[in-house]
N, C-alpha and C positions, 0 to 999 in steps of 0.2 A: 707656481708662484716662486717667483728668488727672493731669494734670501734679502737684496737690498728693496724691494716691492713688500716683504712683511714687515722689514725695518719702517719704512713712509709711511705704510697703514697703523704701524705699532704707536707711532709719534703723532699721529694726525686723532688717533682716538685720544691722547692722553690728556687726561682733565686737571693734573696736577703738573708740577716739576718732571724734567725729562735727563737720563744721565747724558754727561756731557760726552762720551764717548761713541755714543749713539748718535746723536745729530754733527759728531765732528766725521762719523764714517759719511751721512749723507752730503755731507758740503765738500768731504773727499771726491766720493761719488761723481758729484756735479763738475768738478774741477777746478776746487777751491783748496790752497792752498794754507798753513799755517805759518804767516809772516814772522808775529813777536808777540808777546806776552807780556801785558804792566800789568803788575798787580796781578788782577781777580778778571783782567778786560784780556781775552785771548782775541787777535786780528788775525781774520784771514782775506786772501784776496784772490780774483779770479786774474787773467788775464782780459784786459780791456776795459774791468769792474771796478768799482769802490770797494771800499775796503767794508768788511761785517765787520765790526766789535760784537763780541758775544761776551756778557759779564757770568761770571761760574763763581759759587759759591756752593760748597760742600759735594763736589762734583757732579752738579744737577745745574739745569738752567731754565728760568723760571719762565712757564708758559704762555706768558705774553711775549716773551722774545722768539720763541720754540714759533707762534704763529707769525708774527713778523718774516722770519727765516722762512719760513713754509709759503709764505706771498711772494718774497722776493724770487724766490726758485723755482717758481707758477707752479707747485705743487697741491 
């Protein structure tokens, strides 16, 4: 198993808050990029995509967005 396959298992079990560093490698991963930063709303976008807003607070992000992200990347 690779290492980015234990990361989407790691993130798919998590019942709480997820570090943001962790789901910004999977949406690297996918080939999504990081546009700009307001505030606490980091944007990324793919090529052809809309843009994610992902909101971070305390360098976690909060698990309803974490499964959102995980729908949109048919994960």
């Amino acid at each position: 198993m690779s290492q980015i396959e234990k990361l989407i298992e790691a993130i798919k079990r998590a019942k709480v808050d997820v570090r943001f560093v962790d789901l910004e490698q999977l949406l690297v991963h996918c080939g999504y990029i990081n546009v700009r930063q307001a505030g606490s709303h980091i944007h990324f976008r793919k090529e052809g995509s809309s843009f994610v807003t992902i909101p971070v607070h305390n360098h976690k992000v909060r698990i309803v967005y974490v499964k959102e992200i995980l729908k949109l990347l048919d994960i």
